[in-house]
C-alpha positions in Angstrom: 104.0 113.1 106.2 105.9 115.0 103.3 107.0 112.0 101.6 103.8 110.1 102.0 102.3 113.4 100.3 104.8 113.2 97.3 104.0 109.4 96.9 100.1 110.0 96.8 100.8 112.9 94.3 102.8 110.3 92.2 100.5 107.5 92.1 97.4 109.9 91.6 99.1 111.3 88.5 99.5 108.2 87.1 95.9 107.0 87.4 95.1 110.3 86.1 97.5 109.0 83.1 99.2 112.6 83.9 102.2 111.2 84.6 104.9 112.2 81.7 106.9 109.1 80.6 110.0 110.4 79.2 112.2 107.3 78.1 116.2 107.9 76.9 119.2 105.8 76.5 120.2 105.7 80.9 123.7 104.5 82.6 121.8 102.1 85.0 125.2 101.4 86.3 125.8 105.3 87.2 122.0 105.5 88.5 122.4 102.7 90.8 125.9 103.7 92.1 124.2 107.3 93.0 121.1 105.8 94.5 123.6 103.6 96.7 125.7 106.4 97.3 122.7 108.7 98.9 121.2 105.3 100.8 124.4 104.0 102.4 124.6 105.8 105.3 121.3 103.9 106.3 122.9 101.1 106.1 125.9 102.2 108.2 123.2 103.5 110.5 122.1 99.4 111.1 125.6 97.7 110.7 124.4 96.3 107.5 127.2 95.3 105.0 125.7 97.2 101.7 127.7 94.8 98.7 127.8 96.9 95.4 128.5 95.2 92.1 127.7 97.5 89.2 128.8 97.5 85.7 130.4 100.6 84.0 128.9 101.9 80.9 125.7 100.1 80.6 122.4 101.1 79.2 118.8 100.7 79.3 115.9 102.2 77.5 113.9 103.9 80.2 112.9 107.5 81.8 115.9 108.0 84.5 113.4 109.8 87.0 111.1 106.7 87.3 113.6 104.5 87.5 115.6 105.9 90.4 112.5 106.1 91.9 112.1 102.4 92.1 115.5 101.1 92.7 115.4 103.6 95.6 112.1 102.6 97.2 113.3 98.7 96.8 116.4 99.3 98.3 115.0 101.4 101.1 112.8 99.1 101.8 115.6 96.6 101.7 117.7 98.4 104.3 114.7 98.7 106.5 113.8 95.8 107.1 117.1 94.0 107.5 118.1 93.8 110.5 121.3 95.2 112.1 124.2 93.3 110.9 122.5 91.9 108.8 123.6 92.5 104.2 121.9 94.2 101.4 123.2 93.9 97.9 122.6 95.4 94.9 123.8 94.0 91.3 123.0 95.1 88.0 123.1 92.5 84.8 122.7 92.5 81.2 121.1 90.2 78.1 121.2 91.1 74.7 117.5 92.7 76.1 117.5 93.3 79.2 119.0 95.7 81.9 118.5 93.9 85.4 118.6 95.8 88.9 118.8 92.8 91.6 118.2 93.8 95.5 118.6 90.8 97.7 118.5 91.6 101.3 119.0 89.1 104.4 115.7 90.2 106.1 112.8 88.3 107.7 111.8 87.4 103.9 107.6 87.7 103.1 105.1 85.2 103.6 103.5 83.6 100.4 100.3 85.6 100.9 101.8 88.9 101.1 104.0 88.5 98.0 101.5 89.8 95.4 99.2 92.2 98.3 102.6 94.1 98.9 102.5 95.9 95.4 98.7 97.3 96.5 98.7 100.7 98.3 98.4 101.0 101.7 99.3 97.8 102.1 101.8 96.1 104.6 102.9 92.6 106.1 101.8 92.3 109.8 104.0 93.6 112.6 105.9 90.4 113.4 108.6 92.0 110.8 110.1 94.3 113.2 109.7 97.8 114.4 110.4 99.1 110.6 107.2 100.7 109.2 106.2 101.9 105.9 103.4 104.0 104.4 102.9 101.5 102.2 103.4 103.3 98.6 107.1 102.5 98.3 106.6 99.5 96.5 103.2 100.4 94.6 105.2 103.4 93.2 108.2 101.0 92.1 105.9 98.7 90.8 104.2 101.3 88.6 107.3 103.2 87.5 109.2 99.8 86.1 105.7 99.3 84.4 105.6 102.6 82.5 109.0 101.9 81.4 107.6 99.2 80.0 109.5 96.7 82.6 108.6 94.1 85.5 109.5 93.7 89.0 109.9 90.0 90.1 110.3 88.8 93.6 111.6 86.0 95.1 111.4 85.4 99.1 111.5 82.9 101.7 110.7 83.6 105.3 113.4 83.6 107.5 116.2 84.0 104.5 115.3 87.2 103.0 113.7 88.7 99.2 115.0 89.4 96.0 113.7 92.1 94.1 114.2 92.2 90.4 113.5 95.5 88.9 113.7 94.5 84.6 114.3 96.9 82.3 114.3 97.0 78.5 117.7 97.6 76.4 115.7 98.6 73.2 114.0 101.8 72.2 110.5 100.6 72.9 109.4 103.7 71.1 110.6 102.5 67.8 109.5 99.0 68.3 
């Protein structure tokens, strides 16, 4: 009840537009290896194989809090609804503009019709996905966070062989653009 408290207070600040964007050159790579460090037990908890592959030393243009935020929601979400035994990965990538966080998972994947209803609040895939429940807000909050770092989330999912979430992040000061 705590947490769905703390993601209602988030989202309400942002439609309030009193959420404070504070964007500075961030280690993705460190941010992610954290975020996996705090979530990996999880994983342990469901005999999932959790695959890391994270870069040293590389930086995107975006407010740390947000994004740490996401990645965790995503890969939460990842982790709960694989099944045990099954893998989650987690890979960050660069272009010239882009910082890229990619969360595959080997779960039950999402139906076409869900793929875009996910992101609303409140809203989650029918019950044939396992005993895993959200509240949710996880992925409306990640959604919204990459967005006021002036990024995009794409998915990519097939039932029965799992998503792909890719959180994409500018490598620029936007600021000064």
């Amino acid at each position: 009840l705590v947490g769905m408290l703390d993601n209602l207070l988030v989202l309400t600040r942002a439609d309030a537009d009193r959420a404070v964007v504070q964007p500075t050159m961030c280690d993705l790579g460190a941010l992610v290896r954290e975020i996996v460090e705090l979530v990996g037990v999880l994983a342990d908890e469901k005999q999932q194989e959790l695959a890391v592959d994270v870069p040293a030393g590389a930086t995107v243009w975006a407010d740390a809090t947000l994004v740490r935020q996401a990645v965790l929601n995503v890969l939460d979400n990842a982790i709960k609804f694989t099944p045990v035994g099954g893998r989650v990965s987690i890979r960050v990538s660069f272009t010239s503009a882009e910082g890229v966080v990619e969360i595959r998972d080997s779960g039950p994947g999402i139906a076409e019709e869900h793929c875009e209803r996910i992101f609303e609040r409140f809203y989650r895939v029918d019950s044939t996905r396992g005993t895993e429940r959200g509240s949710g807000l996880g992925l409306p909050i990640a959604r919204w966070a990459i967005g006021a770092n002036r990024g995009r989330i794409e998915l990519e999912t097939e039932v029965g062989a799992g998503s792909t979430f890719r959180l994409v992040l500018p490598v620029r000061d936007w600021e000064k653009a």
